[in-house]
C-alpha positions in Angstrom: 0.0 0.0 0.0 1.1 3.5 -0.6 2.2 5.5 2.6 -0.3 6.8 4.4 0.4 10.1 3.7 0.5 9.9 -0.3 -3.2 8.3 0.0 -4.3 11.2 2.5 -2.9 13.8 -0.1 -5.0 11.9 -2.7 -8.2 12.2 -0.8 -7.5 15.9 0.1 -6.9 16.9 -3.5 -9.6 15.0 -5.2 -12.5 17.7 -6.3 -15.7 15.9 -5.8 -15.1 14.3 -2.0 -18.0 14.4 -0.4 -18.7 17.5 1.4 -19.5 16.3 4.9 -16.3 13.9 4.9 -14.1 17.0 3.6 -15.3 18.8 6.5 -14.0 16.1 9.1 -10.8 15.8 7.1 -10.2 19.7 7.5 -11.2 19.2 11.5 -8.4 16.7 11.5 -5.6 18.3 9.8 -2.7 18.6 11.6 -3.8 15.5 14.3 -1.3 13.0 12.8 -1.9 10.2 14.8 -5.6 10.8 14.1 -5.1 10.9 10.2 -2.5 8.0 10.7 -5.2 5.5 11.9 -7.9 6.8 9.5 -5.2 6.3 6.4 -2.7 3.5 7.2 -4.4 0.8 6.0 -8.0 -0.2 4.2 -10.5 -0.8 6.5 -10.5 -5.0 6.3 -12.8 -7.0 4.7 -13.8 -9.6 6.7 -15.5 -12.9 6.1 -18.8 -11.4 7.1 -18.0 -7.7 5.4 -16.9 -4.6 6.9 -17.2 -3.0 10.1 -15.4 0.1 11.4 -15.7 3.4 12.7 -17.7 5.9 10.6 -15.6 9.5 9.0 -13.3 9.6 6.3 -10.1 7.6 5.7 -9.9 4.1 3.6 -10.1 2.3 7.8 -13.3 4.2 8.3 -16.9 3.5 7.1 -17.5 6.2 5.0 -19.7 5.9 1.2 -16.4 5.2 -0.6 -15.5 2.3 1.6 -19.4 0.9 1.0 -18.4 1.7 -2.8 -15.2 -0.1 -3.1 -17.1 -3.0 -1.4 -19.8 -3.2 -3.7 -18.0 -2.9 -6.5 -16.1 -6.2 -5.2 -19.4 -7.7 -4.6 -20.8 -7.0 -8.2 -18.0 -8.2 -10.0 -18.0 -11.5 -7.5 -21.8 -11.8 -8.6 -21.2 -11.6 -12.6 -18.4 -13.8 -12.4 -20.6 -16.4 -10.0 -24.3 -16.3 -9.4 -26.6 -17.5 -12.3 -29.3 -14.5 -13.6 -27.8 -11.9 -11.0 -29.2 -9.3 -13.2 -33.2 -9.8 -12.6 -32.5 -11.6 -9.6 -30.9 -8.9 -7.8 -29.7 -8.1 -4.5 -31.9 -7.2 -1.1 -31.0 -4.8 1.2 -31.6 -3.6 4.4 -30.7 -1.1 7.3 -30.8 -0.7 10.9 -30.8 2.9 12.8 -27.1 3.8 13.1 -25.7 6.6 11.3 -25.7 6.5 7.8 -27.0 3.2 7.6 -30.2 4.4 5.2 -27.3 6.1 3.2 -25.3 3.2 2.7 -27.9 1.0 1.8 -28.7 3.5 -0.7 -25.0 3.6 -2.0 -25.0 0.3 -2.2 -27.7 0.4 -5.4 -26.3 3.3 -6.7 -23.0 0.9 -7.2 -25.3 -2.3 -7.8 -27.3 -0.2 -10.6 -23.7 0.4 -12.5 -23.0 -2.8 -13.3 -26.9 -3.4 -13.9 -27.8 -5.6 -11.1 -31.4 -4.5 -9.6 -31.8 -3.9 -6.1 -34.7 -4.8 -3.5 -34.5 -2.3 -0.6 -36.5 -2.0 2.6 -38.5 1.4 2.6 -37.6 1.4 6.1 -35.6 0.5 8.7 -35.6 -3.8 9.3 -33.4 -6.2 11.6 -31.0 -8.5 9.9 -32.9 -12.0 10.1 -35.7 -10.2 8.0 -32.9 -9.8 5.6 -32.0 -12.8 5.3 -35.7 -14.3 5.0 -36.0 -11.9 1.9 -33.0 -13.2 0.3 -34.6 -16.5 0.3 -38.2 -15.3 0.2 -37.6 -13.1 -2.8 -34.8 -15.1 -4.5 -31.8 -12.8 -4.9 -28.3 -13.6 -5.9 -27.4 -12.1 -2.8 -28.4 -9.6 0.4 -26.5 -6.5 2.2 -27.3 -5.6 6.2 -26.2 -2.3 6.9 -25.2 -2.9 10.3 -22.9 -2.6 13.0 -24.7 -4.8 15.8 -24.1 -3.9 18.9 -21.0 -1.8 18.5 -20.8 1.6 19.9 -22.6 4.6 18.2 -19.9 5.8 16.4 -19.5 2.5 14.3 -21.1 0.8 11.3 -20.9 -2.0 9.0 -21.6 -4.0 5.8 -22.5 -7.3 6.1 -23.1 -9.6 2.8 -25.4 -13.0 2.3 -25.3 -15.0 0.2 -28.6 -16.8 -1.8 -29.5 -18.8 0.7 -29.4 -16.0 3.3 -26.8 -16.6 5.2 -23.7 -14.8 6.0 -21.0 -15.2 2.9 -18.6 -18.1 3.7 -14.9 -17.7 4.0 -14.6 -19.1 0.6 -17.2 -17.1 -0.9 -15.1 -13.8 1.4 -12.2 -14.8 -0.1 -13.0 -14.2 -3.7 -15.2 -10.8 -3.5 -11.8 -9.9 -1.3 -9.9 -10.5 -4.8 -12.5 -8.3 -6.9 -12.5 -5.4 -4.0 -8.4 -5.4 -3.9 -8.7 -5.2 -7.6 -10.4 -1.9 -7.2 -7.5 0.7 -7.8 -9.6 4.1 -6.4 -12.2 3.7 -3.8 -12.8 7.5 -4.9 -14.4 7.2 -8.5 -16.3 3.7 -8.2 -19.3 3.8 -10.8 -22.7 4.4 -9.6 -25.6 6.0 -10.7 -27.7 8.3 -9.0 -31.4 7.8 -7.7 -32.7 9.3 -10.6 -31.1 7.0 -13.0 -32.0 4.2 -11.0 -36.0 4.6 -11.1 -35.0 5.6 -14.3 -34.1 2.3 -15.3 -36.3 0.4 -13.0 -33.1 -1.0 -10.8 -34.4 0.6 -7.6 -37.4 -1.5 -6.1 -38.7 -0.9 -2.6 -39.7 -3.6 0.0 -42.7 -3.0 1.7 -44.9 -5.2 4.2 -45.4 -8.4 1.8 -42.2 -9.7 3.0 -43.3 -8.9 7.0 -46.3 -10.5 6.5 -44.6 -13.8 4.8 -42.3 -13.7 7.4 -45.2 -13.4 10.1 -46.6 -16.5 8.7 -43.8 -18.6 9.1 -42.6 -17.4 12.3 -46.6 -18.6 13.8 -44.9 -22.0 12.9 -42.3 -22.0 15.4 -45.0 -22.7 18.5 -44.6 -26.2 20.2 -48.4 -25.4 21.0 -51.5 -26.8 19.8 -54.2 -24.8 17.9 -55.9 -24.8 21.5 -52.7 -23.6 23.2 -52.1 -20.6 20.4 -55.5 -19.8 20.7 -56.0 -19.1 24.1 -55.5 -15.9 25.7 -52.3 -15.3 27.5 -52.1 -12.9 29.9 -48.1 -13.3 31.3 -46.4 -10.7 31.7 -43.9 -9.6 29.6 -41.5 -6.4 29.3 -40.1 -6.0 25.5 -37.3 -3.4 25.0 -35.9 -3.5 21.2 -32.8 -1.2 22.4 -33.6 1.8 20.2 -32.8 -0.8 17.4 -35.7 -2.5 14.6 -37.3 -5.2 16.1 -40.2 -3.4 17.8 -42.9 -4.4 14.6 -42.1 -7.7 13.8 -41.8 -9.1 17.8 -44.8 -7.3 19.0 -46.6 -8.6 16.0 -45.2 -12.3 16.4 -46.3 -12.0 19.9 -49.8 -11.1 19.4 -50.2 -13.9 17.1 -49.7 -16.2 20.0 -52.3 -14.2 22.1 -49.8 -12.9 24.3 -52.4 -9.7 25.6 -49.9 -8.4 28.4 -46.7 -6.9 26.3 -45.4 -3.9 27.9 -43.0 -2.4 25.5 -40.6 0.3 27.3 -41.1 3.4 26.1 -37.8 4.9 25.9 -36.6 2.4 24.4 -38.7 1.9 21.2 -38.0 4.4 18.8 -34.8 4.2 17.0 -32.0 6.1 17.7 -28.5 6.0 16.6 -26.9 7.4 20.0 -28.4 4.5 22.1 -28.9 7.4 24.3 -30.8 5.5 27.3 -27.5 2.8 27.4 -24.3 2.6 28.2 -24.2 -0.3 24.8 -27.0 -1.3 23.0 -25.9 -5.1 23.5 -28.7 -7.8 25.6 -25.4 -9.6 26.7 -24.1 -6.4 29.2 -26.7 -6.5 32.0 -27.0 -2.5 32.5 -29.0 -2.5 28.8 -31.8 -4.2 31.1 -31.7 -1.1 34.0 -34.9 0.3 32.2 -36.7 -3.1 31.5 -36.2 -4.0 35.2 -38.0 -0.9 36.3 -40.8 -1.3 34.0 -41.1 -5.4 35.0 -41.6 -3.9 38.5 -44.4 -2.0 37.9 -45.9 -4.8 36.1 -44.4 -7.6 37.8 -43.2 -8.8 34.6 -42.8 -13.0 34.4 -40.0 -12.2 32.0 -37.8 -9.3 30.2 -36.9 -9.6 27.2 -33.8 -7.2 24.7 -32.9 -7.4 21.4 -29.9 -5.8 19.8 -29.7 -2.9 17.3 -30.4 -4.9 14.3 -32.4 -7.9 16.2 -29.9 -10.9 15.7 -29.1 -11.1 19.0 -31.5 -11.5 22.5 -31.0 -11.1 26.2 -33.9 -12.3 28.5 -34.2 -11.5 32.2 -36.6 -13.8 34.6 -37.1 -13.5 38.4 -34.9 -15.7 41.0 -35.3 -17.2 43.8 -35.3 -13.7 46.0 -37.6 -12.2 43.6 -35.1 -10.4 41.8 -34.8 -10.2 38.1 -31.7 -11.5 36.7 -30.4 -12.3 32.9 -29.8 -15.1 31.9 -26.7 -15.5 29.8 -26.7 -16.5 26.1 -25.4 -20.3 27.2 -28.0 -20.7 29.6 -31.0 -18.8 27.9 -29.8 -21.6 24.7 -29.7 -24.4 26.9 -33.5 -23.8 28.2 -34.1 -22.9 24.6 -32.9 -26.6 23.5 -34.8 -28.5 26.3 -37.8 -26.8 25.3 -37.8 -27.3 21.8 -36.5 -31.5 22.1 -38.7 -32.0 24.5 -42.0 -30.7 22.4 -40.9 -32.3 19.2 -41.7 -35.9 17.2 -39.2 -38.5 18.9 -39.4 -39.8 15.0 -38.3 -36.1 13.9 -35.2 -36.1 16.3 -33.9 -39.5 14.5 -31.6 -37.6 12.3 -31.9 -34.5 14.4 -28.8 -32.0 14.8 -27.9 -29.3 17.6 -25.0 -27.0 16.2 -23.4 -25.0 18.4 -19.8 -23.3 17.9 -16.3 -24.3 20.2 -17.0 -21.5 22.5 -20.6 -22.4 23.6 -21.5 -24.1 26.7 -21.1 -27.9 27.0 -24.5 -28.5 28.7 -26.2 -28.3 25.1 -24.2 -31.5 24.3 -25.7 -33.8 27.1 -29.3 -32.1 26.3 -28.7 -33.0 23.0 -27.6 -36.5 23.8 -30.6 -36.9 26.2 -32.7 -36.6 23.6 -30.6 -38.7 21.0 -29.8 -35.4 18.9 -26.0 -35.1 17.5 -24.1 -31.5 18.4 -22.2 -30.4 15.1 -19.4 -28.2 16.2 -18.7 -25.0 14.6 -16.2 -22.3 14.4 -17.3 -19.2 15.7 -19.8 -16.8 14.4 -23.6 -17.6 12.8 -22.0 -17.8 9.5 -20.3 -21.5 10.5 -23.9 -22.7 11.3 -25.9 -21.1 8.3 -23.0 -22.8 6.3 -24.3 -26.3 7.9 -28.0 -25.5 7.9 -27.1 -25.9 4.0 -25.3 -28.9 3.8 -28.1 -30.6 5.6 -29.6 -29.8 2.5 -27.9 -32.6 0.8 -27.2 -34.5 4.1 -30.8 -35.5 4.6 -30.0 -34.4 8.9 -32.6 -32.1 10.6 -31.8 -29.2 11.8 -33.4 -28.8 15.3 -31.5 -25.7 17.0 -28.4 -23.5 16.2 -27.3 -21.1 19.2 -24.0 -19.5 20.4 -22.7 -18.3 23.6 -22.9 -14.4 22.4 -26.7 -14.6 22.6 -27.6 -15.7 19.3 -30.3 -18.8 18.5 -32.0 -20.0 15.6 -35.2 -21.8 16.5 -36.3 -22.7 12.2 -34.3 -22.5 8.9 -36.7 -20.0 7.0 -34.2 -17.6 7.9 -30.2 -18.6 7.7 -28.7 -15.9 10.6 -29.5 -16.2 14.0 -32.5 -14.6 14.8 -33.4 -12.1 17.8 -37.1 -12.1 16.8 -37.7 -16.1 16.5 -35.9 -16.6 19.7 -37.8 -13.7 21.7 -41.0 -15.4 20.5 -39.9 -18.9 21.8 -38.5 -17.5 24.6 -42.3 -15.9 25.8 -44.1 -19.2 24.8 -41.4 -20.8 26.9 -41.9 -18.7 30.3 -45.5 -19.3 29.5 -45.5 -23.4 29.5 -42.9 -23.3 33.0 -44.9 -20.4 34.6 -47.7 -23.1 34.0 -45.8 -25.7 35.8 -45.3 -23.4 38.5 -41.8 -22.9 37.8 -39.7 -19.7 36.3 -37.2 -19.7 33.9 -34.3 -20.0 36.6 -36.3 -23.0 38.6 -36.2 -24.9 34.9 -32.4 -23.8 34.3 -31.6 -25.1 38.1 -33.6 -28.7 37.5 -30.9 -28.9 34.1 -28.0 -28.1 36.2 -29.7 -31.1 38.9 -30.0 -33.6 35.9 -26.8 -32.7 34.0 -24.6 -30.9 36.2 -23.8 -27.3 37.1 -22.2 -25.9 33.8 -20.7 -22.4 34.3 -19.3 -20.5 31.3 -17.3 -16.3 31.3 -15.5 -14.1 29.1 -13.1 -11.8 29.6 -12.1 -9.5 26.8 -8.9 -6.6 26.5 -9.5 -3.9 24.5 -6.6 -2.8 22.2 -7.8 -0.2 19.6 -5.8 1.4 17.0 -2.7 -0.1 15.2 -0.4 -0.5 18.3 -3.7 -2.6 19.7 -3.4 -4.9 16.9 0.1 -5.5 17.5 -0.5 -6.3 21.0 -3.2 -9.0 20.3 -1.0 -10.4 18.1 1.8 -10.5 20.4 -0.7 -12.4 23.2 -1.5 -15.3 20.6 2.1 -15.5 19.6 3.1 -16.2 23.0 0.2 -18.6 23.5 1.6 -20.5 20.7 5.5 -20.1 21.3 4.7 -21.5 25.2 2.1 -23.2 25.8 0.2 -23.4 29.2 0.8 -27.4 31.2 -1.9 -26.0 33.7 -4.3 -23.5 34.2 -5.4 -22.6 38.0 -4.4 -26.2 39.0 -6.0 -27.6 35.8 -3.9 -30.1 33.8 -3.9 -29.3 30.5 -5.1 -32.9 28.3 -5.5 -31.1 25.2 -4.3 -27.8 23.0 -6.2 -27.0 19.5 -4.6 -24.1 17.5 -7.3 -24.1 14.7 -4.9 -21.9 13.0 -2.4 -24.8 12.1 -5.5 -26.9 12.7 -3.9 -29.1 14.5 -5.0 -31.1 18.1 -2.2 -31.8 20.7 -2.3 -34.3 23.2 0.7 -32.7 25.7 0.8 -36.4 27.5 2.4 -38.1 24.8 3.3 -35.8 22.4 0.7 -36.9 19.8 -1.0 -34.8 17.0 -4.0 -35.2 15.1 -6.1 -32.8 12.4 -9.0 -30.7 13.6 -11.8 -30.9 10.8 -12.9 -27.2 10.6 -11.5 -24.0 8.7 -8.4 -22.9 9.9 -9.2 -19.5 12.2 -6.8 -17.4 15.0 -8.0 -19.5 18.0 -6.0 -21.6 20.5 -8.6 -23.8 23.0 -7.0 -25.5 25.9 -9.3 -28.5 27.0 -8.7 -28.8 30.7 -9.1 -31.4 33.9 -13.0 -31.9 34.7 -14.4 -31.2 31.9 -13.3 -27.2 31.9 -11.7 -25.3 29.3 -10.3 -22.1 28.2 -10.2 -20.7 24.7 -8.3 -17.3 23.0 -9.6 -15.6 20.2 -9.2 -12.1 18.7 -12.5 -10.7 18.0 -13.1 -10.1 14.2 -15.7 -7.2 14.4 -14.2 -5.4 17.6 -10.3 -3.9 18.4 -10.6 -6.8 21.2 -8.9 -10.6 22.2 -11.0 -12.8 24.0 -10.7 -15.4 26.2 -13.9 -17.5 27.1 -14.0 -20.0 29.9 -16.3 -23.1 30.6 -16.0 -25.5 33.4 -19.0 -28.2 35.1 -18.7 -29.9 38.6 -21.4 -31.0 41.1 -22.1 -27.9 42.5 -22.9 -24.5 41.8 -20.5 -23.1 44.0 -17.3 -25.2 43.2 -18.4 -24.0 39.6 -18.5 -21.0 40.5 -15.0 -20.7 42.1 -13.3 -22.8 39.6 -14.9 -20.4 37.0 -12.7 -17.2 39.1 -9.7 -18.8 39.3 -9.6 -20.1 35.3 -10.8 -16.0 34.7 -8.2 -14.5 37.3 -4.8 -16.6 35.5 -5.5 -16.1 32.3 -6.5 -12.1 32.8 -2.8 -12.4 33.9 -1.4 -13.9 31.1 -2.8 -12.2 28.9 -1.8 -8.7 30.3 1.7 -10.0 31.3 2.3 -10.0 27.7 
């Protein structure tokens, strides 16, 4: 790449750059270390797409970023998808910043090379993108989105045709087109006008909501008797300032759930997340203002979904009264039991869990209660849509795909995991227990009793910037270079480095393959069933370390938990 400085100069000097972004390059000049960041390197491409920080620079999200991307994507989908022309792409948009922009730049771009576009007239959470993908047919499907990341952040996400994330494979090759893209500053695109013009610009209205209402209704383990009936539990829905108020309000009130209360200041969408400290269901403060409202109501359960609605937190009175959240491992765990224990023992022949290395090990021996295999995956959604679709050919039934970071998929219609389906399930769920007497934490405590007490954490280091890169990279090198015998008293029986993809059994020395794409992650698999796993985060200047560990108590899982957290938070900032 050309010094950071020549490529700065460039965008100074060229006449048309956009005027808002020349603005923030004028605020900037003379911050080096500031322009340094923003110009040292292209913002990367991902295996999912791009996420960054928004304002001008080729490592920030900015409309000629989304153009240079685009452009990579179109000449990926000429070169590979069959009638991309009149198939098209869909796209859709969340409530950041510039999200309605992008998703707008992103036809302009599409509309150059021909290729007709099928955009959400308004804002629309990312597993309703990937239902239209496959509802409508497209080549392929954008998400303008940047999850859960701070306000000053957003991102481009690409599906493929069968609406899930793009595969590594598939990454790899629109990676090639987009590096083949000399200027990020004069990518082709036409403007609206030219697009109507041509009939390239079509808008998504409520057909696909209501197709996608119709099969969400088929997710109930209820009879028609059951879905009929009025339910009056109480529930508290906060969508987060994000896009899932429609769509899990509506889903709800087909199940005749009558006593929704919806938190007001919550609802509309709002790209400063100004009620939260992160818009994100897994950090327990995004619940203060759910909590408040389930008091007044004395809510059964709280439920949260993320910005864009692929990801849900739930929150369900303890023991004391109190209401706590369950984390992602546990909420999929419940989720699981629920589902394999209201479905056809004939269905569950050739059933499959899939769940990726970092989830919680308790879904295994539900699974295996219920004679259901667990698929492994790496981690990230993308790893199980990619599986959903082999089945395809398999003949196995998928039955449930969840991952420790809060996101489930309950049925295949869509191919991402899906914040709406699981808040749904989640409601009819606290329903059937609160029937039985029992809350959601009673049910979680009798699968601890029958399975054992499975506790998982994460810790995570934040390293921004390009000296924060370096220092992740420094913590896995060093991880690899000297390997851990013990952790916290734990022998060590076995050490996967998915990036060589290669298993170690430090006993005797012996080596075998691991069968799954190769990926920066080092798991340690530990004494009594506990283990610890490093991974640098690919959507967040972050290295995480995740931690699972089971004995016969809650306590003693509990404490081993601490001290598997408290050494590695040291080794990692030793180095």
């Amino acid at each position: 790449m050309d010094n950071w400085e020549e490529v700065h100069e460039k965008w100074t000097s060229f006449q048309n750059l956009d005027p808002s972004l020349k603005k923030e390059l004028d605020h900037l000049a003379g911050d080096k270390k500031k322009l340094e960041d923003a110009f040292y390197k292209e913002l990367t491409f991902g295996t999912g797409g791009l996420r960054g920080v928004l304002g001008p620079g080729i490592n920030r999200m900015n409309i000629y970023t989304v153009r240079k991307a685009v452009n990579g994507l179109a000449q990926y989908l000429k070169e590979n998808t069959v009638n991309v022309y009149d198939r098209g792409v869909a796209i859709s948009y969340d409530s950041r910043y510039m999200s309605q922009e992008f998703a707008l730049e992103t036809a302009k771009v599409l509309g150059a090379y021909g290729i007709r576009s099928y955009v959400f007239d308004e804002l629309h959470p990312t597993p309703a993108l990937s239902f239209a993908v496959r509802n409508l047919g497209t080549a392929a499907g954008v998400m303008i989105t940047a999850s859960h990341n701070p306000p000053e952040y957003n991102g481009f996400k690409v599906y493929n045709e069968d609406g899930g994330q793009i595969t590594p494979a598939e990454a790899s090759e629109i990676i090639t087109f987009i590096q083949q893209t000399e200027n990020e500053l004069t990518v082709p695109y036409l403007e609206r006008s030219e697009l109507d013009n041509k009939e390239l610009l079509n808008w998504i209205g409520e057909e696909i909501d209501n197709a996608y209402l119709e099969e969400l209704a088929q997710i109930s383990r209820l009879d028609d008797d059951g879905i009929k009936r009025e339910k009056d539990l109480p529930i508290v829905f906060t969508p987060l300032h994000g896009t899932a108020l429609e769509l899990v309000t509506k889903g709800l009130r087909q199940l005749n759930f009558t006593n929704v209360d919806v938190v007001k200041e919550q609802a509309a969408p709002d790209p400063e997340f100004s009620t939260v400290d992160s818009p994100n269901p897994e950090e327990h403060q995004a619940f203060t203002m759910a909590i408040e409202e389930g008091k007044k109501s004395n809510a059964d359960v709280l439920i949260g979904t993320d910005p864009d609605a692929d990801r849900l937190g739930v929150a369900a009175k303890d023991d004391a009264g109190k209401y706590r959240v369950l984390t992602g491992n546990q909420l999929g765990s419940l989720l699981l039991d629920y589902i394999l224990s209201h479905s056809d023992k004939a269905i569950l022949t050739n059933g499959r869990l899939i769940k990726t290395i970092v989830t919680s090990e308790l879904g295994r021996k539900i699974a295996a209660k219920y004679g259901v295999e667990t698929i492994d995956t790496l981690t990230g959604f993308k790893f199980i849509g990619e599986k959903i679709r082999q089945f395809d050919a398999t003949g196995e039934t998928f039955v449930f795909g969840y991952e420790e970071s809060y996101g489930y998929l309950i049925s295949s219609f869509a191919r991402d995991k899906d914040a709406v389906q699981a808040a749904i399930l989640a409601c009819e769920m606290a329903y059937y227990w609160n029937k039985q007497g029992k809350t959601l934490h009673d049910a979680l405590h009798d699968l601890f009793e029958k399975h054992g007490f499975y506790l998982e954490g994460m810790s995570s280091l934040t390293l921004k910037g390009k000296e924060g890169s370096e220092k992740i990279a420094a913590i896995m090198e060093s991880i690899r270079k000297e390997p851990l015998a013990e952790i916290a008293g734990l022998k060590v029986l076995e050490v996967e480095d998915y990036l060589s993809g290669e298993r170690t059994f430090p006993e005797n020395g012996s080596v075998e393959k691991i069968k799954l794409p190769n990926e920066n992650v080092v798991k340690y698999k530990l004494d009594n069933d506990c283990w610890v796993c490093l991974r640098p985060s690919g959507t967040e200047p972050k290295i995480k370390c995740y931690f699972g560990v089971c004995s016969s108590s809650n306590q003693e899982s509990v404490e081993t938990l601490e001290s598997l957290k408290t050494e590695m938070e040291n080794v990692m900032n030793q180095v």
